[in-house]
C-alpha positions, 0 to 999 in steps of 0.5 A: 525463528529459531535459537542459534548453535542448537542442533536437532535430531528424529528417530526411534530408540527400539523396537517398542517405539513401532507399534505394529502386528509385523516382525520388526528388526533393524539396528536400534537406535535408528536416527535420520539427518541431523538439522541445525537451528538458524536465527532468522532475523526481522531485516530479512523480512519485507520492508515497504517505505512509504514517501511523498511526492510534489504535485501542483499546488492549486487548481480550478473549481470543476476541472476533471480527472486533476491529478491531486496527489502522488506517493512512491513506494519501495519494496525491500528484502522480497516482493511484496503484495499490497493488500489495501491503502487507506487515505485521509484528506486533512484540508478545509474542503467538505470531505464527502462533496467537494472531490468525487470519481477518486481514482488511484494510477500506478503509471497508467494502470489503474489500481482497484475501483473508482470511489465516488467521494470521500468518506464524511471523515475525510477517509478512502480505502482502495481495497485491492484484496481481491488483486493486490497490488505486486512490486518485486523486491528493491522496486519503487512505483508510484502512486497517483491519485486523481479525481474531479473538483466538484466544489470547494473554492476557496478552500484546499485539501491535501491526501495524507497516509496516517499510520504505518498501518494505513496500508497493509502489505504481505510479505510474497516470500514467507507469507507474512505482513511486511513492514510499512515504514516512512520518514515519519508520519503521517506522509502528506501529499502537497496541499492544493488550493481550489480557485475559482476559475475565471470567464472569458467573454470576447466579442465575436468578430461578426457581431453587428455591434 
């Protein structure tokens, strides 16, 4: 950045400014273009927002590949690289057991590693550092999260972004963090309830009894 109504100009005044063993001569004093200082305001910069998105409120107890959460993120002012997303699971399940193989969709693209549970804290990070994540400036995607009910009946969970600073995204233009922003914090997917299923016996038609 830089103060307005400020101007600026490189050269040399004389002869003495040139230190060399050769003759110098020229027209003294030698200046080059004339620059102008311009403000570049934060606006300018990438801006990403972050927002939920409604999904299912309940599912049983062993399904695989449930779809347990979704957001969308929009990029704005330049394109922007998504370097890493944390998530924080806030509901009643045990944490590291009872949801494993999580795994995070852009469409039908996955995005970075399969996790195969939870931390104890509730926590996830999707590091893409080595193959971020790019969405083009004024595009929205999103983002879904699947994984497998391994246990937890009875009980719910619900994927949340914390802080702004949860995901870390680079500006593609000037090679700086770009601005994470959100109606407010945290951002929480729908909260789903884990039931516990149901059997059903029938009696086949050729039984003898």
């Amino acid at each position: 950045s830089g103060t307005t109504s400020h101007t600026f100009v490189f050269g040399m005044n004389g002869v003495a400014d040139v230190t060399t063993n050769a003759t110098v001569n020229g027209a003294f004093p030698i200046t080059g273009n004339t620059f102008a200082a311009v403000s570049v305001s934060n606006p300018e910069l990438a801006t990403l927002t972050i927002a939920s998105i409604a999904t299912g409120g309940s599912v049983n107890g062993g399904t695989t590949g449930f779809l347990a959460g979704q957001f969308s993120l929009q990029s704005a002012n330049s394109a922007v690289n998504v370097k890493s997303i944390k998530l924080t699971e806030t509901g009643t399940i045990n944490a590291s057991a009872d949801l494993t193989n999580i795994k995070l969709m852009n469409g039908t693209t996955q995005v970075g590693v399969a996790v195969a549970s939870l931390n104890a804290d509730g926590t996830i990070v999707f590091d893409l550092s080595s193959n971020p994540l790019q969405i083009t400036s004024g595009a929205t995607i999103n983002l879904s999260i699947y994984a497998d009910i391994a246990g937890g009946v009875n009980r719910n969970f619900r994927f949340t972004v914390q802080r702004a600073y949860d995901i870390i995204a680079t500006d593609m233009t000037y090679n700086v963090g770009a601005t994470v922003s959100a109606t407010s914090f945290p951002v929480n997917a729908s909260q789903v309830s884990v039931n516990a299923g149901s059997l059903v016996v029938s009696k086949n038609i050729n039984s003898p009894v």
